[in-house]
Structure formats: structure tokens, C-alpha cells
KOLMI-801350 format. One record per residue (C-alpha): z negated, y negated, x negated; residue in three letters. Coordinates in steps of 0.001 Angstrom, whole numbers, plus 500000, padded with zeros to 6 digits. Layout:
<nodes>
ZYXAla ...
</nodes>
This chain:
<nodes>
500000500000500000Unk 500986496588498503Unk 498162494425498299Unk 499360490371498307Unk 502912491541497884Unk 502186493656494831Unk 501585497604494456Unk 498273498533493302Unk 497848499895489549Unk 497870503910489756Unk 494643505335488748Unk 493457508967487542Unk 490833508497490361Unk 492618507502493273Unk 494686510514495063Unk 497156510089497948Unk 496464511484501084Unk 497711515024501840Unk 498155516599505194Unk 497003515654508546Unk 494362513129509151Unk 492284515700510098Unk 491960517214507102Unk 490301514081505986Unk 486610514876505016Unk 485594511964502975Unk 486805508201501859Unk 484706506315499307Unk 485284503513496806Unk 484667504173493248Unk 482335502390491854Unk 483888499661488759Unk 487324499925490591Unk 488038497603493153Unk 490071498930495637Unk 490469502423494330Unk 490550505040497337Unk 489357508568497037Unk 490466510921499294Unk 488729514489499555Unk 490637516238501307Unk 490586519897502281Unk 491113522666499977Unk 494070523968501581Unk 495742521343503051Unk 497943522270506067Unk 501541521857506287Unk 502657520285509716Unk 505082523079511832Unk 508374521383512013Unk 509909519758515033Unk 512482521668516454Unk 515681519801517577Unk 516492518216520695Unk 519036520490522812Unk 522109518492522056Unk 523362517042525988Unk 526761517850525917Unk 525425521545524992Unk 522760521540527517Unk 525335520617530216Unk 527988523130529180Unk 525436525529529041Unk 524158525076532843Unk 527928524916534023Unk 528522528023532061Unk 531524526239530309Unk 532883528346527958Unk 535653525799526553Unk 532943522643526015Unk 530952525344524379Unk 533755526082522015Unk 534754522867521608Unk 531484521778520472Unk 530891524951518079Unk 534357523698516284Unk 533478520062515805Unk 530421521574513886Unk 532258524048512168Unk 534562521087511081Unk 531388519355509698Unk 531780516067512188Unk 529080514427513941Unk 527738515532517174Unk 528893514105520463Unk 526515512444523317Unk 528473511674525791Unk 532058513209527471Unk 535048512182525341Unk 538339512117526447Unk 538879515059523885Unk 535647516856525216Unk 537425516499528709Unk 540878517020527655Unk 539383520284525922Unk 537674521205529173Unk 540871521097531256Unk 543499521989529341Unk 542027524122526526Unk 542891521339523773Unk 542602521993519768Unk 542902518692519280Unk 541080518010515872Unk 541365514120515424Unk 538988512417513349Unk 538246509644516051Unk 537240509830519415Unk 537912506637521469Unk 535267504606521817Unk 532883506392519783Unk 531445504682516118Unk 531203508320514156Unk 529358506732511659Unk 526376505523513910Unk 525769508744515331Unk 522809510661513128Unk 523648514021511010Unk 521813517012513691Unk 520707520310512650Unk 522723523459513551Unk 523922522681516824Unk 522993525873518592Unk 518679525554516766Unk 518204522674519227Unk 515344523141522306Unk 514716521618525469Unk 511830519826526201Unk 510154523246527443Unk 511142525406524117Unk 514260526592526049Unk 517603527396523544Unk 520811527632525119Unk 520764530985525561Unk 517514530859527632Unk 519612527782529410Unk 522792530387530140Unk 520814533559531195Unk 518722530862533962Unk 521727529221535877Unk 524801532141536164Unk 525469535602535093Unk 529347535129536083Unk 532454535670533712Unk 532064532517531602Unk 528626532478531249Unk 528673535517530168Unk 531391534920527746Unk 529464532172526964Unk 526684534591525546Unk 528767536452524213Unk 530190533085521760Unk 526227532395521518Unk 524796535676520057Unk 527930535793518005Unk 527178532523516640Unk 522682532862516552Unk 521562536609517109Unk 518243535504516695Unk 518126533538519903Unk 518226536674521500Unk 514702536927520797Unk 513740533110520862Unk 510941532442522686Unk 510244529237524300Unk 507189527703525407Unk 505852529708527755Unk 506977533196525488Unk 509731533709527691Unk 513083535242526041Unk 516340534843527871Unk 515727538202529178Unk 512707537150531188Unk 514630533708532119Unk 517821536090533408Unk 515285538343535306Unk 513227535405536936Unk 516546533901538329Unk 517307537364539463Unk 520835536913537449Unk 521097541091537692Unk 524692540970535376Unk 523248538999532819Unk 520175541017532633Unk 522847544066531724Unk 524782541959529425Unk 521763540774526982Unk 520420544316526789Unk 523967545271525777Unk 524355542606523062Unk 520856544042521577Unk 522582547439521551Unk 526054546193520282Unk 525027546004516308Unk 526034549133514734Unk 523163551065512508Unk 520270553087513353Unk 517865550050514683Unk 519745550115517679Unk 517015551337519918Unk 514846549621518161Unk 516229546272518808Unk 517068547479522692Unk 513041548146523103Unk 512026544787521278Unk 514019543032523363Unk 512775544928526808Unk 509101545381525597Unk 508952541602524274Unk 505890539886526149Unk 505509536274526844Unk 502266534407527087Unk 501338535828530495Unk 501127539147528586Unk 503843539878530956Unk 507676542007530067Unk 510712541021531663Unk 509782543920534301Unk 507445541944535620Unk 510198539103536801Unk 512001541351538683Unk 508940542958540473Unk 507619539741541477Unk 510864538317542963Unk 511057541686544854Unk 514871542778543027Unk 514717546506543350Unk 518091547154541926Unk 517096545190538584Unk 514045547479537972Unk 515816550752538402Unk 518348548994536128Unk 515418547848533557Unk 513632551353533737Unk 517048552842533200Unk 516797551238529922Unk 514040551631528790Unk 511631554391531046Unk 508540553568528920Unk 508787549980530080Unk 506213550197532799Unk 503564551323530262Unk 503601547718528869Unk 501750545751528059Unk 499326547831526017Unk 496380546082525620Unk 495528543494527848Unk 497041542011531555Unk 498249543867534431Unk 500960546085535008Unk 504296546345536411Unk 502752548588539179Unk 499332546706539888Unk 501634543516540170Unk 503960545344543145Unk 500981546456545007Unk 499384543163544617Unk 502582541709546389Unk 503306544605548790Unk 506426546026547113Unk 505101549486547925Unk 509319550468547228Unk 509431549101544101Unk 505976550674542988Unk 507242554258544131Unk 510147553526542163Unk 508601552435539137Unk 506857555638539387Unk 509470557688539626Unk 511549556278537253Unk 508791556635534034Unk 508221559822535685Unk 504379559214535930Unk 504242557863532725Unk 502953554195533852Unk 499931551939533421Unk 497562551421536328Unk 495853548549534980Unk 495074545248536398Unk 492845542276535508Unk 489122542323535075Unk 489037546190534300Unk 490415546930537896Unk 493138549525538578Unk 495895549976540792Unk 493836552077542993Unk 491542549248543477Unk 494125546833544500Unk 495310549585546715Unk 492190549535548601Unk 492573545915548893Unk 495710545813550910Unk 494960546226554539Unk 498549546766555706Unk 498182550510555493Unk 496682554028553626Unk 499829555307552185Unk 500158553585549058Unk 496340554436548828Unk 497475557968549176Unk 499506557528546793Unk 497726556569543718Unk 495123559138544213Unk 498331561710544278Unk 499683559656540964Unk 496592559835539432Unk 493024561231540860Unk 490848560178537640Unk 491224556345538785Unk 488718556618541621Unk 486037556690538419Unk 486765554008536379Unk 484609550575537058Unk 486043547297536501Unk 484363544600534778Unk 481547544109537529Unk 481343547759537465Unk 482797548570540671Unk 484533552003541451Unk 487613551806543853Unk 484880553907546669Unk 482780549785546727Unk 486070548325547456Unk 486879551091550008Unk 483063549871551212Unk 483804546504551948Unk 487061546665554628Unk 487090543137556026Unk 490334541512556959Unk 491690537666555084Unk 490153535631558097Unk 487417537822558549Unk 486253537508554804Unk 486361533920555267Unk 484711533376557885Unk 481697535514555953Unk 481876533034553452Unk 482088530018556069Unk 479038530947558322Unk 479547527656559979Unk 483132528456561037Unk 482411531810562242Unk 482981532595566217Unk 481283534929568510Unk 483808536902568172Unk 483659537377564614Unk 482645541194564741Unk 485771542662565938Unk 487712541141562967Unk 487020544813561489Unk 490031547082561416Unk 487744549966561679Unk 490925552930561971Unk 492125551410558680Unk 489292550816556819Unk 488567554407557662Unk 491105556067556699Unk 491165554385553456Unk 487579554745552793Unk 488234558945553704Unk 490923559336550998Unk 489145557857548123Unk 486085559872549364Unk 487915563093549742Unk 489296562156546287Unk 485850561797544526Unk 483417562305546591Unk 480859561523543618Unk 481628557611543699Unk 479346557567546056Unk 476545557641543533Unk 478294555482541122Unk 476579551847540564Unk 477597548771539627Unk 476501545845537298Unk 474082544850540043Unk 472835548268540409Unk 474838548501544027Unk 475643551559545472Unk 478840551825548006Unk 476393551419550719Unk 474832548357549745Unk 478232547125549070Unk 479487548077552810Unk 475842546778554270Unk 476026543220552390Unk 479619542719554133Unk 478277544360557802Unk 480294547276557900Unk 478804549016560168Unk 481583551760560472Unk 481696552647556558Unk 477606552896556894Unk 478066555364559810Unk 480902557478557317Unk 477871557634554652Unk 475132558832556505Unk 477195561140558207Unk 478669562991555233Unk 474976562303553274Unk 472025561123555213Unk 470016560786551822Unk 472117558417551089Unk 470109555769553369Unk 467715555832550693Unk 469641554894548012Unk 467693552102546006Unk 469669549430543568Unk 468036547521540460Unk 465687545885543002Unk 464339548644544476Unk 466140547871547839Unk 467454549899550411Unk 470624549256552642Unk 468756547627554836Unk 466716545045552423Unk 470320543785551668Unk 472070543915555362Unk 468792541448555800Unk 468852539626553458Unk 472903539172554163Unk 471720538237557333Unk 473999541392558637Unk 472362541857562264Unk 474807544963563339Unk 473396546882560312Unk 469926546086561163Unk 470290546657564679Unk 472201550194564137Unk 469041551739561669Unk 466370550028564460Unk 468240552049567052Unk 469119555156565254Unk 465696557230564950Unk 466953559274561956Unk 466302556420559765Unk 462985555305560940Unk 462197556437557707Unk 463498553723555705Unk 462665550867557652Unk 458867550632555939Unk 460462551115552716Unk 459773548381550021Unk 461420547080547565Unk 460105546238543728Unk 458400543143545149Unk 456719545439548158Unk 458545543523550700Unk 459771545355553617Unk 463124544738555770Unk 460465542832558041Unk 458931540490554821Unk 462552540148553856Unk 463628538884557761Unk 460501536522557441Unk 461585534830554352Unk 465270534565555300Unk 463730532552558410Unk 466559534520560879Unk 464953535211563906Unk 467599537359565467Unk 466930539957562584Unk 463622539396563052Unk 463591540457566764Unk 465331543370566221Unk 462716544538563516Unk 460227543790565728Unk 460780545380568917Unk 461009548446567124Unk 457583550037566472Unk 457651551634563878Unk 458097548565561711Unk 454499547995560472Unk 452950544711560963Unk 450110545103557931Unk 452267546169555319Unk 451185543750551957Unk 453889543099549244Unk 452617542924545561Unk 451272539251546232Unk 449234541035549171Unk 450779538951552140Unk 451716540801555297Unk 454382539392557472Unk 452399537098559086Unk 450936535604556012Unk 454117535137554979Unk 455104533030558035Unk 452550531473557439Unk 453684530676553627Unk 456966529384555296Unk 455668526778557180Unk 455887523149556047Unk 453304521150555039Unk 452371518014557188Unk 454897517731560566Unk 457532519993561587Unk 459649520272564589Unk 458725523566566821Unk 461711524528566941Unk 462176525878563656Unk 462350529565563704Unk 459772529779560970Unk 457405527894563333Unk 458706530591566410Unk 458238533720564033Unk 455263532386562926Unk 453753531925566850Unk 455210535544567682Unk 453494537221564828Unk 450049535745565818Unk 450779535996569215Unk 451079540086568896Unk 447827540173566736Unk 449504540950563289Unk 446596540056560315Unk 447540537025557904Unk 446149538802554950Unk 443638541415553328Unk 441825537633552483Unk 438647537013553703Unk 438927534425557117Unk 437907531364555158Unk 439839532637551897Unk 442982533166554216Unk 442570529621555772Unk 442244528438551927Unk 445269530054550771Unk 447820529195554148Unk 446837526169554951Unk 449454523068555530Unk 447270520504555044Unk 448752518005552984Unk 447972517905549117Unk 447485513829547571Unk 450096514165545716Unk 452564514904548934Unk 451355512152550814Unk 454336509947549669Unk 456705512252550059Unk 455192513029553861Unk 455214508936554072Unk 458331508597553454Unk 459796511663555931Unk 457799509956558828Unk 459538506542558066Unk 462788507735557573Unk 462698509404561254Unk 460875506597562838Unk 464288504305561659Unk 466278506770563925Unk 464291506711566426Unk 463709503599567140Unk 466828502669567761Unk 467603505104570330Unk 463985503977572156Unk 465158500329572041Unk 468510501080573625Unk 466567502869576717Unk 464137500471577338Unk 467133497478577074Unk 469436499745579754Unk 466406500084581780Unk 465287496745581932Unk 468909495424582751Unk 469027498317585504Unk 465951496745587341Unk 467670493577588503Unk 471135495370589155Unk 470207497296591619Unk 472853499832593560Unk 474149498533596801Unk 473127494651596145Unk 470852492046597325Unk 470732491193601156Unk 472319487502602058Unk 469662484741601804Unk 469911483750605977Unk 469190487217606212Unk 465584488638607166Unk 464421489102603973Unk 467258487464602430Unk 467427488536598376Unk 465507491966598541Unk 467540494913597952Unk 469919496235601102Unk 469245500189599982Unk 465441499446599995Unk 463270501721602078Unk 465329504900601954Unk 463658507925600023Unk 466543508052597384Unk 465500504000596659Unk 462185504809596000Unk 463017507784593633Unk 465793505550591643Unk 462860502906591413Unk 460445504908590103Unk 462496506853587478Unk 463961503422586120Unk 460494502503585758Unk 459267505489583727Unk 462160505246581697Unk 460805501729580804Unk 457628502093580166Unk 458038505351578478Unk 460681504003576136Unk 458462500750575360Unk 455191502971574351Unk 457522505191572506Unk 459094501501570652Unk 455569500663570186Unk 454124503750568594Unk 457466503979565923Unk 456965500661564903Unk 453337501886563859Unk 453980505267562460Unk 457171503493560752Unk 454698500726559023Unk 452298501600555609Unk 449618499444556696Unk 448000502434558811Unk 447010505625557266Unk 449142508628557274Unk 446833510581560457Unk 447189507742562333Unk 450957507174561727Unk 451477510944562446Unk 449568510817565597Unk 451796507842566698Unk 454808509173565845Unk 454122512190567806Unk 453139510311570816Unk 455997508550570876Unk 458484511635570488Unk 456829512841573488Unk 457097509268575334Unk 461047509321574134Unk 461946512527575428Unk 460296511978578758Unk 462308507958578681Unk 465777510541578604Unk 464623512637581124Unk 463479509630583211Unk 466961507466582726Unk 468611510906583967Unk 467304510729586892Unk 467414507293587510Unk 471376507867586568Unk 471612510410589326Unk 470013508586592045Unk 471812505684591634Unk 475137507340591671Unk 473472509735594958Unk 472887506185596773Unk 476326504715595914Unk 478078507609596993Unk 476831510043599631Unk 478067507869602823Unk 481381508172601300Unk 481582511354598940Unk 478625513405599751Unk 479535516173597537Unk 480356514482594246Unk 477697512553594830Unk 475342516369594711Unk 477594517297591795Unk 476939514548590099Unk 473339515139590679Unk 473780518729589851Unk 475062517822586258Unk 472741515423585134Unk 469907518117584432Unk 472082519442581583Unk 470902516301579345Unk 467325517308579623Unk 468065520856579358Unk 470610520272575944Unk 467169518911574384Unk 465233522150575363Unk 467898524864575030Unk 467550526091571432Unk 463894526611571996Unk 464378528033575374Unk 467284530666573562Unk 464301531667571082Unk 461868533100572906Unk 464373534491575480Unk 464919536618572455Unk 461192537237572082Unk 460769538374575019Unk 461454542143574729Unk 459740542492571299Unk 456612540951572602Unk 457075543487575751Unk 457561545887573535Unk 454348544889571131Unk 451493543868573866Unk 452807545873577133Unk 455366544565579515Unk 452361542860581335Unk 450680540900578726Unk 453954540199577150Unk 455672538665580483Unk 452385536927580866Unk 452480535330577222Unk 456226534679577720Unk 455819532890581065Unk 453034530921579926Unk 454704529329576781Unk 457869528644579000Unk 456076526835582136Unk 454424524761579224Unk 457440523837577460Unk 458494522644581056Unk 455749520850582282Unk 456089518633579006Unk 460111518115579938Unk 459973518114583454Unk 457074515947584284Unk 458987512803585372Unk 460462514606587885Unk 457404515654589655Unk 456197511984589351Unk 459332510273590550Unk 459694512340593510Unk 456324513205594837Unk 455825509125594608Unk 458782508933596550Unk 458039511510599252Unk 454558509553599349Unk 455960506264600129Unk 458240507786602655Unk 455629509098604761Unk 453312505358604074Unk 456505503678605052Unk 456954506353608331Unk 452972505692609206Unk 
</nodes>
């Protein structure tokens, strides 16, 4: 570098800079010589790869036309030594049309000497690594583009096997674009040299794998050409044993795509001498199983080769836990979108199917069935995690040991159709009595299917443990909870909604007389109790104020509708030279009186309810008091709904029974649904209760219990009805007397 217009003096300490920067390791200045650089660099400094050529354009395009005679007429300019063209010539386009030899110096219009000195015209690549070959063997396999390949490989044999970016020859590029004459045509120019490498050459070219780990094979059987695999096994009919060592084969790749032709033929024509491997240690067989469209090509593996039902693949699953797990596309989806999933989910099973494919590979080895995998899963755990109810019935039938069947956790089946909340399994073992035996069983932690339902906080599983009885209740895990201590566990500290199902399990258990613990009473209180810790008093703080901010707005907006309902009042205001001129005109009737009386609950109730958010909402009172407000005005809030409900329906009732007495009922008939939307999850609970706490106390007691809790639940919904109307029966009879 010239420093002030002047080179630096060289020095015996200063070294110039070899290879890429990042072979750089160090840059110091010596010390005594002013701005001498020392590179260390590394001790084997790295030559950069050179940069191929740019595909000449005039090349490129006579290469995608196929155009044998702009080929040749650029192969003799560079023959002739002269510069490279970049754009059509009058001689490039004479050449093209009539066949010219014309060999003038010149071309019109072009300056020769401004055009740069290329390398070999045929070494340069697209932007993708492809030659021209790979260009030729993409876009045509008719006469001239195959004479073209012909003038190519005469020219560059090497090409032949040039491999562009991706490791694709022009054999793979010919096969992809299902050109089926070219694909002949390149094999034969790898067979055309004369010597005793000719089948060497011919399997090079055929065996040659790209990136992918993938052979030209592979092309054809994913675009679904028959006729070029016969032709390609023809050739070679080893080829389906490649690749070797690692990706998937030419017949795991047809099954994959349902080209159950093509992978009989590939069979046929290697004469069973084929890979079965696919990726992640898997096998044809287990791809097999995969494909729901049918058994045969199941059948047919196992008759290709039986040994495959043993091996695992990398999560150490046997083709017998695919065979467990026969769920359809949409149905496997929805498993893994819970949210999404219908009612009518559970007939997204192919069960005939599934079946039949699960019988072959059993038949086949009927010793998978004791095979684990990396989890320690058996086939049956594998069929109860996805609810396959039928493939659990197949087991037990052929093996009823096989219920008991424990994986690295020490569950059973049934711990892990729980815990995949899998209610069909659970409900078929609580209603088959051959398996009562298994439904105490616990796991390494001691929990039971019932502990297991408990934690999972499902209460449908729960119920159908429970109504079963011989599910023990006072069964202790290692941490020496029962079921109902672990409810207990489960339920939050501070407030919680009862409508949680831990709060409803909770409630059942104690309600059927289930023990907490093997704790002493006061040690058991100690241990379960939800009383709020100091440091969770912020965090309890700040829940209360985040729900009072929702609620409070929808308070404010009844009491505001309310208040503007008093002095609009259905029907109008009688004239003022009327007797009693500005009262209502609808007073006095019974339906009045009720619409009166439920617009004024609504107000009040929604204006305590305002009133006790805005103190549970505020810091200044302590955290009892703020919960006790903020419960009290829940309760005011949902009895404000109920009240504006009514009030709703009677003021419709007055407007329109003289006119339309039967919307008018409808309408009336409707309006209950609002109270009953805020009461129906809890009501849907302990419907389901109901027959395991028959089942646990007596039909009696249990009906009793059940009764009880639901005429409670009402009286806290329903009480503004019973005040609206029995006030309004009472002032009809005052205003009668």
C-alpha cells in the first residue's frame, strides 16, 4: 500500500497477507518500525476453489431450444480461437437457418476486441451449477437435442458426470423432466467407449447420488413414470439397492407416494434384491402400515421380506406400534387439535382397515407384541395413547396378559389412555370385568388410573372410574395422598370459580366419604390447606383486580340500561288532560307490575354489584375484605342478568300479546336461555355425577345429595324470579281488594 504516494520500504519483518481473511489470526506492529505489518497467518493457508464460468448465453439458449446448428456454430468459433459471442449475429442467425460456414473475422456490429477471452466454452455453469448438458437432458429428449448430446459428450465426456449444485447429473435432470429418450441416450453414451470399464462407467453413471442421497431412480419414482424405471432397472437391476448407507429407498419412496405399481415392479425387476430402508431407521414395512388406502401392499412386504416386522426405527418402534396406532389424516389432527375436535370425532377410525393391517403384521410376528420402544411402550400403550379401542380389543383377545403390560413408568394401558385423556379406553376396561384387575394397579409413583384422572383434572374420566367399584378410594401413592387428598392438592389457593372440575371432583370425593390422607385431622388440614401464604398475597391482589376491571364494566352497562328503561316505559305515558295525565297507560296490569319490579332489581343489583368492585378493585382495603366484596358482588351481577332478562321479556310480553300473542310467549320462552348459558357447564357436571354418586352412597342418598346441590345452585340463579312475580301476583290481588 502506498503511503503519501510512495511504496513502503520492504522489510524482513513484514509478510504479505496469504489466503482468505479468515485465516488471519494476528496483526501487530513491530516495535522500532513504523508502519511495519505482521501478519500471522495460518500454517496452511487455504487456496480459494475457483469460480467456475458463467454459461455463455448464446450456449444456454441453444441448449434449451435443442439447436444443434447454434451449438455447432459456437463450438467452431472456439475451435477457430475467436472471441465468444453475446448476443445473435447475423452469422449466428444465418448459421441457424441456413446451415452457414461462414468463417469471417467480423461480425457486424460487434467490437471483437472488447469482448473478454472465456474459458472453454462448454466448462461454463449456470447460476445453479447446471452445464449444458444438464441444460439439454432438462428441456427435450427429441432428435436434435439428442444430437446435441451427442456433439456435447463428444466434445466434454466428463460432463456426463458433472454435478451441479444440488449433486444432480444430467441423468437425474433427464429423469426429473421425465425426458424417457434422453434417459436411454446418456446411459448409452456411458456405454459407447470401447474397453473393459464399460460397465463400470454405465453403473457410475446410474448409481451416482446427488445431495439428497438420492439415484436417478428416485426421479422417475417420484414423478410416477413406470416405463422409465423398468427402463432404469433394465440397466442396471442392482439400482434399487442404492443408496447404501444413508436415505431412503427407491421402494420406501413409492409407498410413501402410493405407487404401489411401481414398488411391485421395482421388486420384481431386482428380483428381491432391494433396500427397504427409509428415514429415521424406519422400513418400508413401516411406511406400509402408514398408508390407510389398503392391506395389500402391507401384505406384500411381509411376503418380500418377513424379518422387517423386527427391526425398530430410531424411536425404537417395530412396524406392530405403527399397526397400533390406525387413525386416519383428519382424525390424527384433530388428536393433536383438541380444540377443533367434534362430537363426532370417534368414528374417524377405519376400524376394518386398521384391522386387517394390524392382523398381518401380527400373524407375521406375533412376538412384536412384546417389543418396546425408546419410551419403554409396548403396542398397547401405543394403541391406548391414540384411543384405539379396536386394536386394544385385538390384544386382549389374542393375550389377555397383555393388559398388564407395564412401560419404563411402571404404567399400565390404562395409566396412559388417562393420562391421554382417552375416555373410550377407560370406559371399555371399567365395563369389561376381566380387567378389574388392573384398574388398582399403580404405577412407579403409586398412582392409580383414579390419582392419574385426578391430576389430569378430566372429570369425564373421572366419572367413569368412579362409578365403577372396584376402583379404591384409599389407595396412597408414594407421597401417601389418596385421591381425595390429591383433589385437594389441586385446588387453588385463595378464590376460584366452582366450576372448575378440580373444585367438582374435589366436592364428589368428599361428598362419597373418600379419606384425604393417612395424616392425622389437624396434620391433614396443615398439609391441604388453601389458605394463602404472605408471599402470594400480591399475586392473589393482583388476580382480584384484574377481574374486578372486567367486571365492572359489564355492572355499569346494566345499571345505565336499567336506569334509562325506568322512564321509557312500554306502551307510553297517558295524555296530560287525561285522568292521571303522565302516568304510564300499561300501569295496573299484572305483566306491569312484573316488568317494574325486575327493572328494579336489575338496578339495584347491578349498583351494589358496581359498588362492591370498586372496593375489592381498590388496595386501600385488605385482601379478606376485598375478597368478600368481590364475591358479593359476583353474586349481585349474576342476579342484575337474570333480573334485566326478565324485565326484557315482559316488556316485549306487554308490547306484543294484543297483537302477536304467540311471539310474544316465544319470546318469553327464549329469554331463560341467558340465565341458563351462565349455569349450564356446572349443571352438565354433576349431571355426570349423578350415577357415580348413585352408584357410591345408594340410589337414595345419592339422588338426595344430587337434588340438593341442584335446587341450591337454583335458588341462587333463580331468585329474582320468585321476587318479581310473587310481588306482582301480590299487588294484583291489593289492586283487586
Amino acid at each position: 500500500m502506498a503511503i503519501n504516494g510512495e511504496e513502503p520500504p520492504s522489510s524482513p519483518n513484514a509478510s504479505a497477507v496469504v489466503g482468505n481473511p479468515s485465516d488471519v489470526q494476528q496483526l501487530k506492529i513491530l516495535p522500532g518500525k513504523e508502519g511495519a505489518l505482521v501478519t500471522a497467518t495460518s500454517s496452511k493457508p487455504s487456496t480459494p476453489e475457483p469460480t467456475p464460468a458463467i454459461i455463455n448465453p448464446m450456449l444456454l439458449s441453444s441448449a434449451c431450444s435443442g439447436c444443434w446448428k447454434g451449438l455447432s456454430f459456437l463450438l467452431r468459433r472456439e475451435d477457430a480461437g475467436r472471441p465468444p459471442i453475446m448476443m445473435p449475429t447475423r452469422e449466428f442467425m444465418d448459421s441457424l437457418v441456413a446451415g452457414s460456414n461462414n468463417n469471417d473475422d467480423v461480425e457486424e456490429g460487434i467490437d471483437q476486441h472488447a469482448l473478454p477471452v472465456a474459458a472453454p466454452l462448454l466448462e461454463g455453469v449456470t447460476t445453479v451449477g447446471d452445464t449444458a448438458l444438464h441444460i439439454l437432458a432438462s428441456h427435450g429428449d427429441g432428435t436434435e437435442f439428442l444430437q446435441c448430446a451427442d456433439t456435447i459428450y463428444g466434445r466434454a465426456k466428463h460432463l456426463l458426470f458433472a454435478l451441479n449444485n444440488k449433486g444432480d447429473t444430467p441423468l437425474h435432470c433427464a429423469a426429473r423432466a421425465r425426458k424417457s429418450k434422453m434417459v436411454s441416450h446418456l446411459i448409452h453414451l456411458a456405454t459407447s467407449e470401447d474397453g473393459e470399464d464399460t460397465d463400470h462407467r454405465k453403473h457410475e453413471l446410474l448409481r451416482k447420488e446427488n445431495k439428497r442421497h438420492e439415484t436417478a431412480l428416485h426421479d422417475a419414482v417420484r414423478i410416477g413414470d413406470e416405463g422409465m424405471v423398468k427402463k432404469l432397472m433394465q440397466a442396471d437391476p442392482e439400482l434399487a439397492n442404492y443408496p447404501k448407507d444413508q436415505g431412503i429407498s427407491p421402494l420406501y419412496l413409492a409407498i410413501l407416494l402410493h405407487a404401489y405399481s411401481i414398488a411391485g415392479t421395482l421388486h420384481s425387476k431386482s428380483n428381491g434384491n432391494l433396500s427397504y430402508s427409509g428415514p429415521n431407521g424406519q422400513n418400508a414395512l413401516h411406511i406400509a402400515i402408514l398408508r390407510h388406502t389398503g392391506t395389500l401392499i402391507t401384505k406384500q412386504v411381509l411376503e418380500w421380506n418377513n424379518s422387517l416386522t423386527t427391526q425398530r426405527d430410531s424411536d425404537g418402534s417395530t412396524p406392530l406400534h405403527f399397526a397400533s396406532s390406525p387413525y386416519f389424516k383428519l382424525g390424527m389432527y384433530l388428536r393433536l387439535h383438541p380444540l377443533r375436535r367434534p362430537p363426532w370425532f370417534g368414528f374417524l377410525r377405519h376400524p376394518r382397515i386398521c384391522t386387517l393391517n394390524l392382523m398381518e403384521v401380527f400373524k407375521a410376528n406375533p412376538a412384536a407384541m412384546y417389543q418396546v420402544d425408546n419410551n419403554g411402550f409396548f403396542p398397547i400403550h401405543v394403541a391406548a395413547s391414540v384411543g384405539a379401542t379396536n386394536t386394544i380389543q385385538f390384544f386382549l383377545a389374542r393375550c389377555p396378559n397383555n393388559a398388564g403390560l407395564c412401560d419404563a413408568k411402571g404404567r399400565t394401558f390404562l395409566h396412559v389412555a388417562v393420562e391421554k385423556r382417552s375416555f373410550s379406553i377407560v370406559y371399555f376396561v371399567c365395563r369389561t370385568p376381566s380387567l378389574a384387575w388392573i384398574l388398582n394397579m399403580q404405577d412407579n409413583d403409586g398412582n392409580t388410573a383414579l390419582h392419574l384422572a385426578v391430576l389430569d383434572g378430566n372429570l369425564r374420566i373421572f366419572c367413569a372410574l368412579l362409578r365403577n367399584r372396584a376402583v379404591h378410594l384409599y389407595l396412597t401413592n408414594n407421597h401417601g395422598e389418596t385421591p381425595c387428598a390429591l383433589s385437594r392438592s389441586k385446588l387453588p389457593r385463595g378464590m376460584g370459580s366452582i366450576l372448575n372440575s378440580e373444585t367438582v371432583i374435589n366436592r364428589a370425593l368428599v361428598s362419597v366419604g373418600a379419606d384425604y390422607s393417612e395424616l392425622r385431622c389437624d396434620k391433614t388440614v396443615e398439609k391441604y390447606s388453601t389458605r394463602l401464604k404472605p408471599e402470594e398475597e400480591d399475586r392473589e391482589s393482583a388476580k382480584i383486580k384484574d377481574a374486578t376491571q372486567i367486571f365492572t364494566v359489564g355492572s355499569v352497562l346494566i345499571a345505565t340500561v336499567t336506569f334509562g328503561a325506568t322512564f321509557a316505559l312500554p306502551g307510553g305515558y297517558r295524555a296530560d288532560d287525561h285522568t292521571n295525565g303522565g302516568t304510564p297507560t300499561l300501569a295496573g296490569r299484572y305483566s306491569f307490575d312484573a316488568f317494574m319490579m325486575a327493572n328494579t332489581l336489575a338496578f339495584i343489583c347491578s349498583s351494589i354489584a358496581t359498588i362492591g368492585f370498586m372496593f375489592s378493585g381498590t388496595s386501600l382495603v385488605n385482601l379478606a375484605t376485598r375478597n368478600f366484596n368481590f364475591v358479593m358482588s359476583v353474586f349481585f351481577m349474576t342476579s342484575s342478568v337474570t333480573s334485566m332478562s326478565a324485565a326484557f321479556a315482559l316488556g316485549v310480553y306487554m308490547v306484543l300479546a294484543p297483537v302477536a300473542r304467540r311471539t310474544a310467549v316465544a319470546v318469553c320462552a327464549i329469554i331463560p336461555l341467558v340465565v341458563l348459558s351462565t349455569s349450564v357447564e356446572y349443571l352438565w357436571k354433576w349431571i355426570l355425577l349423578a350415577r357415580p354418586l348413585c352408584i357410591r352412597k345408594g340410589l337414595f342418598p345419592g339422588m338426595v345429595l344430587f337434588l340438593i346441590r341442584g335446587f341450591d345452585f337454583a335458588l341462587v340463579r333463580v331468585w329474582p324470579f320468585i321476587v318479581i312475580f310473587v310481588w306482582a301476583a301480590f299487588a294484583r290481588i291489593h289492586h283487586q281488594s
